[in-house]
N, C-alpha and C positions, 0 to 999 in steps of 0.2 A: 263672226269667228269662223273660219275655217275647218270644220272637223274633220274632214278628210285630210287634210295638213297634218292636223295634231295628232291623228290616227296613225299615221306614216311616221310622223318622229317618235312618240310612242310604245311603235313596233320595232322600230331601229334601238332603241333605248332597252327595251326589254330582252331584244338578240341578243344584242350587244354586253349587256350589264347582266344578263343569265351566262354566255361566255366566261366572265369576269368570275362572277359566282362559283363556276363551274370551275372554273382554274383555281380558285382559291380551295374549293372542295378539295380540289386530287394533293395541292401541296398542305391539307393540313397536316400536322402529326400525328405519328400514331402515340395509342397510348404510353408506350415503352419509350416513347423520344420525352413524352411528355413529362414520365417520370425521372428520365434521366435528366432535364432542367430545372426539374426542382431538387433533386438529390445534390445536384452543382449547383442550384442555390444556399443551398443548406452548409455546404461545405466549404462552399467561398466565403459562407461569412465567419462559421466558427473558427475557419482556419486561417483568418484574415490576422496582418501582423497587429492589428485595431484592437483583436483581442489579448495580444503579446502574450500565445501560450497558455492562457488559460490554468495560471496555477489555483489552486485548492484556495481557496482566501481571497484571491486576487480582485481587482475590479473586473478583469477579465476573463474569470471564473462568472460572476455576478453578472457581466453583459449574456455571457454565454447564458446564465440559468434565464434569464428574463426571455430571452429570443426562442429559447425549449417551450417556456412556460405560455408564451404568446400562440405558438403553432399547439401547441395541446389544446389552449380553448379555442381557436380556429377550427380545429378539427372535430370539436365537439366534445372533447372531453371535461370532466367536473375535476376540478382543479384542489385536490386536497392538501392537507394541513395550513399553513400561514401563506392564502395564495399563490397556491401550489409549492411552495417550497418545504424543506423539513433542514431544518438549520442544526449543527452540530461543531465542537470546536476546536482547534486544532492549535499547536505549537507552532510557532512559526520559526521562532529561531530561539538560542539562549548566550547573552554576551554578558560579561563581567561590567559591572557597573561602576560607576566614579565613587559609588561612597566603600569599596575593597581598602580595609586596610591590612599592614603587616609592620607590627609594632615589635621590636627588641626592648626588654624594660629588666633592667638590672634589681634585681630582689632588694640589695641594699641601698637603693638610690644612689649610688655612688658614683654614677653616670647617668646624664637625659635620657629619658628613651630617645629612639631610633626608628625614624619611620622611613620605609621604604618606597621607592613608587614604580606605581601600578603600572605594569607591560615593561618596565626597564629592567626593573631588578627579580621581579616576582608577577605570576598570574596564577588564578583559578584552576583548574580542571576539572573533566567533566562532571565525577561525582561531586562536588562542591553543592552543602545546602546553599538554600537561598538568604543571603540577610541572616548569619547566626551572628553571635558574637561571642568569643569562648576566649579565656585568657586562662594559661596554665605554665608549669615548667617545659622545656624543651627535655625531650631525653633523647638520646640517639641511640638508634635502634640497627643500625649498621643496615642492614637489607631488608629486615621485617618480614624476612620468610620463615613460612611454617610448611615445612614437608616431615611427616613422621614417618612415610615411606624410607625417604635417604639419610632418618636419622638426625634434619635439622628445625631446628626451633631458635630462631632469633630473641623471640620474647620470653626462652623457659628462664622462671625464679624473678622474673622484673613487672611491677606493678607498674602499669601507665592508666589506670583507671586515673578521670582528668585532668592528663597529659597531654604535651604535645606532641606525638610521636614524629620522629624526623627520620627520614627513611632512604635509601640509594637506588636511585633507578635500576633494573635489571639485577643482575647475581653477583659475588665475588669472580672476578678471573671470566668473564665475561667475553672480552676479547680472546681472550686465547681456547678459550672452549664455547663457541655460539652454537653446540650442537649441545648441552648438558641439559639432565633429565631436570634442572633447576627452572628451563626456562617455564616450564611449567605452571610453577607457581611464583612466577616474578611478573606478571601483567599485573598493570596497576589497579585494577577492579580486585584482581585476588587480595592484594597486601591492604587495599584499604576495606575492606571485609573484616580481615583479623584483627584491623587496629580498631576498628567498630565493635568487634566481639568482644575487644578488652576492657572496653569501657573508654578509650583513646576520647580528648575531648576536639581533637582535631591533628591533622595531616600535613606535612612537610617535607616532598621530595627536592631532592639533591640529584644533580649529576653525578653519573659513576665514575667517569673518568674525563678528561679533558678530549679524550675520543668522540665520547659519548655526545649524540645528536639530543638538542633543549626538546621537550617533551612538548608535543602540539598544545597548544592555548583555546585549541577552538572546542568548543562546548558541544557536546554532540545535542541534539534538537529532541529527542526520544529516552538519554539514559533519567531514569528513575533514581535521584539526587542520596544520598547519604544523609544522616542525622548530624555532620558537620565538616566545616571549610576544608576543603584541597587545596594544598595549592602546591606551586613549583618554584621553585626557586633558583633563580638562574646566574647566580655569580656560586664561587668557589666558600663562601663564609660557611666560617665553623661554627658551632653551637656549643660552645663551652658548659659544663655542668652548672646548675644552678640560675641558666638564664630563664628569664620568662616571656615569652611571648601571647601577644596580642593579635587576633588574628579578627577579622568582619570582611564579611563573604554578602554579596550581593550579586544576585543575577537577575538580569533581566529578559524577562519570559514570557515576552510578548503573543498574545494567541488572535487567531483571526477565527470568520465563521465560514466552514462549507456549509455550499448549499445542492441537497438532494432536488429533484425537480418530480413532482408527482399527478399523474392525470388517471383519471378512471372512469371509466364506461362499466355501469351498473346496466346488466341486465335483468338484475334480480332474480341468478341462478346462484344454487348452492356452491359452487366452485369458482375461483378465480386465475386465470394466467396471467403470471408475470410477464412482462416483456421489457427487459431492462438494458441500457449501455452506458458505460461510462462518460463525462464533458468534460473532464479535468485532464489536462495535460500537463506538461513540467516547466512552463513557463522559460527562463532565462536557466534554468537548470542549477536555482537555488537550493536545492536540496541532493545536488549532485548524480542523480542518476539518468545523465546523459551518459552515450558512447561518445561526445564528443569531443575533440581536444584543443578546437580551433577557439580565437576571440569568443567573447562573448555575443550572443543568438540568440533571436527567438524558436523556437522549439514549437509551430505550430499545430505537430500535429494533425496532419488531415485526413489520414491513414487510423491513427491510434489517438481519437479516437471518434473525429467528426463524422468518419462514415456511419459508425456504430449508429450513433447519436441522428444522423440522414436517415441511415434506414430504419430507425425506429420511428421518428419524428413518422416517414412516409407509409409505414405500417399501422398509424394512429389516423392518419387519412383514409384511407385505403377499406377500414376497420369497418365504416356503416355499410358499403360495396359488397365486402363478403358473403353478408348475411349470416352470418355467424350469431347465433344467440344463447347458443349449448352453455358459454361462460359467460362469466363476468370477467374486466381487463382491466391490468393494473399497466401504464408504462412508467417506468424510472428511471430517468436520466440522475447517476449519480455522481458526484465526488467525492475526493477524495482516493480514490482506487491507486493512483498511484502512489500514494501513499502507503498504500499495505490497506487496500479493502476498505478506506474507513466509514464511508457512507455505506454502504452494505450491509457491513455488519452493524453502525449505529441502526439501520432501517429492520433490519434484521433483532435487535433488541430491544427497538419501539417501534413497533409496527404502527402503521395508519389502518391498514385491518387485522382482520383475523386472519393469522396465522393459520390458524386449522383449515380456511378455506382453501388453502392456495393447493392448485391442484400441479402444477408445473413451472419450472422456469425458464424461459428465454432471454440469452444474453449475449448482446450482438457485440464483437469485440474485435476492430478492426475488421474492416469488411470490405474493403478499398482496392486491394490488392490481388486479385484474383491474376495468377500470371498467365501472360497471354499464351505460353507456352503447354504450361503443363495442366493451368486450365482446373485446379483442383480449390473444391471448397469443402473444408476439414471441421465435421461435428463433431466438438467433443461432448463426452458424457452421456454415450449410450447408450451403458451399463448401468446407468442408474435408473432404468426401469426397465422389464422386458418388452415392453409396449414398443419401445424405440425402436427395436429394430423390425419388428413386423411392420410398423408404419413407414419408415426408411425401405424395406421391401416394395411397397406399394408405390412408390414414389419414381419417375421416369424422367429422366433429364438426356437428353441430347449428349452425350457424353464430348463429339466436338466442340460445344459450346462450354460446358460445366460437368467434371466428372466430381464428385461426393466421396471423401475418405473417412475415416471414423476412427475415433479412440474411445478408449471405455472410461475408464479415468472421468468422478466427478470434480476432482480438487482440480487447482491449477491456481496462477497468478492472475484471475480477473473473478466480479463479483458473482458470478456464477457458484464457486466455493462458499460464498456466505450461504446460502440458500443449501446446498448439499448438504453442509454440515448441518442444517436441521432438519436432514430429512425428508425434502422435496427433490422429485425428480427436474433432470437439469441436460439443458442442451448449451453449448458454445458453440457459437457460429465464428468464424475465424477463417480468415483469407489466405494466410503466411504469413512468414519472418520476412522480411527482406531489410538490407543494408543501409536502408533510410532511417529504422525504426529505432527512436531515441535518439535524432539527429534533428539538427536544424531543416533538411533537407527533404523531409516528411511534408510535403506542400500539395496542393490540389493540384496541380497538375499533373501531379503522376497516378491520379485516381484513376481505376477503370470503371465505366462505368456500366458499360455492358456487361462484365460479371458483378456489378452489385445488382442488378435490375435482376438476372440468374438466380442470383443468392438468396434475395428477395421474394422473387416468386417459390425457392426450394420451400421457404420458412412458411408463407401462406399456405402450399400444401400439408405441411406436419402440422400445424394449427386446424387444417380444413380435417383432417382422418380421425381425428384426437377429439371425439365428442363425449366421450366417456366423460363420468360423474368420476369415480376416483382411479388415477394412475397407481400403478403398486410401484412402490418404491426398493431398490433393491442398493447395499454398499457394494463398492468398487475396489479393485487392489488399486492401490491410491502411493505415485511416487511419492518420494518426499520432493513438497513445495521447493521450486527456485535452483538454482544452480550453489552447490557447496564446494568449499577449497578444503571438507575438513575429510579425514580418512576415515571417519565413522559417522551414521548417524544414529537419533534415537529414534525417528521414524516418528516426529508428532509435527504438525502445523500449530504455531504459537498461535496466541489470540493476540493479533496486532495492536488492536483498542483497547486492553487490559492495561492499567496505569498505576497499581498497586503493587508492592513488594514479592516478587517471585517472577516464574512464567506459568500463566495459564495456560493449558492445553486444548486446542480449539477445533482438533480431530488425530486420531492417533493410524498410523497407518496399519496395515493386519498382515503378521508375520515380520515386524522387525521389532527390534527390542523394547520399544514401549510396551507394545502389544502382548509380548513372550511376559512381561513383568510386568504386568495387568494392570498398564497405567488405563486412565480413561479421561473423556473428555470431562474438561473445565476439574481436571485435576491442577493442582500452583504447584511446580517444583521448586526448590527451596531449596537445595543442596545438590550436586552432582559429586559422588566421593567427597576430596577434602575440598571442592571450593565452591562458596557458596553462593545463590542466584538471586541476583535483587532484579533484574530486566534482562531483556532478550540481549542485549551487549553482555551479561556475565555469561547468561547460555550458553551463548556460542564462544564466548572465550573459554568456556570450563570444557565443550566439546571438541575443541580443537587438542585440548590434552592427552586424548584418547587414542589410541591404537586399535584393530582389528584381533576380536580376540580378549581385549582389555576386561576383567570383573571388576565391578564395585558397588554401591551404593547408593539409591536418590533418595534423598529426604523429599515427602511431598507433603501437600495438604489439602485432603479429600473432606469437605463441608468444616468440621467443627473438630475434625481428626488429624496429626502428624503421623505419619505413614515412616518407614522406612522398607523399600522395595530392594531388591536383588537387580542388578542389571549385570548383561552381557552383551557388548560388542562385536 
C-alpha cells in the first residue's frame, strides 16, 4: 500500500471537505431565521384549509387541539387534565324538528281537526321550549302589549292562564307610525314574557298586515327557551272564539365538545404564570360572525389566531433556554373564544390548578400583524398591576424595528378578561386590526414574521423582570365590552357561559350606571323597568329601549335575595 498516496488524497479530502464544512458553517441560520421556520410551520398548518377554520366543535378544532397537544409534550411539558385536553360543551345549532305539530280541534267535534304543515303554513321561534305539548283555547289577544307608561294593557280584565294566546306582530298603525314609543314593547321576547307571566299555556303570532315581513324561522343558537311552544304563523287565518288548539314544539339542539389544550412546567415554586392563546377560529362562518359577504369560505384565520397559538407553542420551547425557575408555567391554548370567552371562563371555573397560585396572565392574541409601517406592538392591560409599567420602563426595543403602545384597560373581547375578572393581573399581546380580520383572506401569507420574532422576544423580557413571588393587582376604568348600536349602556360585561334564567353579571364597569346602583358581579338581572330578562337577547332588547337620561328600575338577584335597584342612564 502506498501511504504516501493515501496521505496526499487524505490531505486533499480534508481541505477540501473542511472548505465544505466551512461553507456550510457561514450559511447556517441564525437563531431568529430558525424560529421564524418553525413559527411558519406552526401557522401553515393551523391555518391550512385541512383544518377548514377551525370552528369550536369541529374535527378541525380537534386536529388543531392534537397538533398544540403534540408540540407541548415535544417541548417537555406534562400534559394536564384528559391528555392534555379540558373538554367543555357547546350548542351548536337549534332547528325545528319533524315531530312540530299545529292542530285546529273544534271544541264540539263538529269538524276533523286541522293539521297544518311545518315551514309552509307555520314554524317555531326562538323562544320555543323543546318537545312541550300543550293543548288549550285560542284567545286573541290583538297585540299583547303591556305598556303602563302610555296607559296600554292588551291583557287588562282577560284570564289566559292555559290558554293559547294569539298575538299580532309589531303595534296597531305600525305603518303609519314606525317611530311610536310602542315599539318598545312590541319585540317578540317582550310579549312572550307577559304571556308567560299570565300563566299563557302557549304562543301564536300573526302578521300584522299584508305589509308586514313573515318573522324569521331561524332559532337563535344561545336564547334560553321559554316554558312553552312559539310559534308563527304564516297565512292570514283567523282564530274564531272557542277554537282549540294543539300545539308540540320540538327542537333540535344538537351540542358538540371544545376542546381546551393544557401543558405545564412545574417548578415547584409557589407561583404560576399563565401563558395562554386562543385555536378556535370561525370555521365556514356558521355562526355568522364573519365581515364577510362573498360565497361561502373558509375562514382560516392565521392572523387571529394561529400566530397566538405559534408564539405560544414557540414560548413553550424556548421555556427550559431561559432559565427561568422563579415560577411555575401553565400554557393554554383555548376554545371557544370566539364564542364569547368560553373555554376561559369554563377554565376559569374549573381550574386544573390553584387558582390562588396564578400569579400573572399572558395572552397572546393575534400577533401576526405587526405593520410594516407603523411597526407598533399594542399591550393591553397595564393597569392591571403597577408592576407593568416599571417593567415596560425597563424594557428597550429598537423602535425602527418594534415600537410598544399600551392601554390600561383589563377587559376586552379575548380570554385575557376571564382571568381579570378574577382578579389576576393581565397583559394582551396584540398586533392590530387590519381588513383581513374575520375574513376568509386572513391566511399565512400575510404573516410578518419578523415582528412576531420582535413580539416575542418583547414577552421573554417581561417574563425575564417579573421574578417576584406576588404581583399586586390593581382594577382598571374598563370600557364597556364590544361595539354597541344601543344609546345607553348599563356598564356590566354579561357572563357569556351563564345558561339559566336572567343575565349574570361577570364584571361591572366603575362610574357608569351599574356601578352608580351598586350592581355587582355574578349579580342575575331579571327585569330592566317593564321588560323582563330571561338571556342576553332580552338584555339587550330591553336596553335598546332606553334613552340618555332615561330612570327606572332592575329587578336583580343577589345569592338567595330579589333586589330592586334604582337605575339611571
Amino acid at each position: 500500500m502506498n501511504y504516501f498516496k493515501l496521505y496526499k488524497i487524505s490531505a486533499a479530502f480534508l481541505f477540501f471537505g473542511g472548505c465544505s464544512f466551512a461553507s456550510a458553517q457561514s450559511n447556517k441560520p441564525t437563531p431568529a431565521e430558525e424560529q421564524k421556520l418553525r413559527l411558519k410551520t406552526h401557522i401553515s398548518y393551523l391555518a391550512s384549509d385541512e383544518l377548514k377554520g377551525r370552528q369550536t366543535g369541529s374535527p378541525g378544532e380537534v386536529m388543531s387541539a392534537e397538533y398544540i397537544s403534540k408540540e407541548f409534550k415535544k417541548n417537555g411539558l406534562k400534559l394536564l387534565g384528559n391528555n392534555g385536553y379540558q373538554q367543555f360543551t357547546i350548542t351548536q345549532f337549534r332547528i325545528a324538528g319533524d315531530d312540530c305539530k299545529l292542530v285546529l280541534i273544534s271544541p264540539d267535534g263538529a269538524a276533523p281537526p286541522r293539521e297544518f304543515e311545518l315551514f309552509t303554513d307555520y314554524y317555531p321561534l326562538s323562544p320555543t321550549v323543546n318537545y312541550d305539548s300543550c293543548q288549550g283555547e285560542a284567545i286573541d289577544m290583538g297585540y299583547g302589549i303591556v305598556a303602563e307608561k302610555l296607559g296600554k294593557n292588551d291583557y287588562e280584565n282577560v284570564d289566559v292562564k292555559g290558554k293559547i294566546v294569539v298575538i299580532r306582530n309589531g303595534y296597531f298603525a305600525q305603518d303609519e307610525n314606525p317611530h311610536s314609543e310602542l315599539a318598545n314593547y312590541a319585540d317578540v321576547s317582550t310579549k312572550v314574557k307577559e304571556a308567560e307571566a299570565r300563566g299563557a299555556a302557549g304562543v301564536i303570532f300573526l302578521r300584522n298586515s299584508a305589509n308586514d315581513e313573515h318573522m324569521s324561522g331561524k332559532l337563535a343558537r344561545t336564547t334560553i327557551p321559554s316554558n312553552f311552544p312559539v310559534f308563527y304563523f304564516k297565512s292570514n287565518f283567523g282564530f274564531p272564539k272557542g277554537l282549540h288548539v294543539k300545539m308540540v314544539s320540538k327542537v333540535v339542539s344538537p351540542t358538540a365538545l371544545g376542546h381546551n389544550v393544557i401543558g405545564y412546567k412545574n417548578n415547584f415554586r409557589r407561583k404560576t404564570v399563565i401563558v395562554c392563546a386562543h385555536h378556535d377560529h370561525i370555521g365556514y362562518n356558521e355562526y355568522e360572525n364573519s365581515r364577510y359577504n362573498g360565497p361561502q369560505a373558509i375562514h382560516n384565520g392565521a392572523d387571529d389566531n394561529a400566530s397566538g397559538v405559534a408564539a405560544m407553542i414557540e414560548l413553550s420551547k424556548q421555556l427550559k433556554k431561559w432559565g427561568y425557575r422563579k415560577h411555575n408555567y401553565l400554557f393554554i391554548a383555548f376554545s371557544g373564544e370566539e364564542l364569547g370567552l368560553l373555554g376561559s371562563k369554563f377554565f376559569t371555573q374549573n381550574p386544573l390548578i390553584d387558582m390562588k397560585k396564578v400569579n400573572y396572565v399572558i395572552n397572546i392574541d393575534m400577533l401576526g400583524r405587526i405593520d410594516s409601517t407603523k411597526k407598533t406592538l399594542t399591550i393591553n392591560g397595564v393597569g392591571t398591576s403597577p408592576v407593568w409599567k416599571q417593567t415596560l420602563s425597563k424594557i428597550k426595543t429598537d423602535t425602527t424595528l418594534l415600537y410598544i403602545a399600551t392601554t390600561e384597560s383589563g377587559m376586552g373581547p379575548s380570554d385575557h378578561a376571564s382571568f381579570y375578572l378574577e382578579n389576576k393581573p393581565v397583559l394582551h399581546f396584540f398586533s392590530g386590526q387590519h381588513r383581513d380580520y374575520h375574513t376568509p383572506d386572513d391566511d399565512e401569507n400575510r404573516i410578518n414574521y419578523d415582528g412576531m420574532v420582535f413580539s416575542i422576544d418583547v414577552i421573554k423580557k417581561i417574563v425575564k423582570q417579573n421574578k417576584r413571588k406576588k404581583l399586586p393587582f390593581t382594577k382598571t376604568v374598563d370600557p364597556s365590552p364590544g361595539k354597541t348600536r344601543f344609546k345607553v349602556t348599563l356598564g356590566v360585561m354579561p357572563d357569556y357561559s351563564y345558561s339559566n334564567k336572567g343575565l349574570r353579571i361577570d364584571g361591572v364597569t366603575p362610574d357608569k350606571a351599574a356601578a352608580k346602583a351598586g350592581l355587582q358581579r355574578n349579580d342575575i338581572v331579571l327585569k330592566l323597568g317593564d321588560f323582563s330578562v330571561n338571556d342576553i337577547q332580552d338584555y339587550m332588547s330591553a336596553l335598546g329601549k332606553f334613552n340618555p337620561g332615561d330612570k327606572t328600575k332592575a329587578t336583580i338577584q343577589r345569592g338567595s335575595e330579589t333586589l330592586e335597584v334604582d337605575i339611571q342612564f
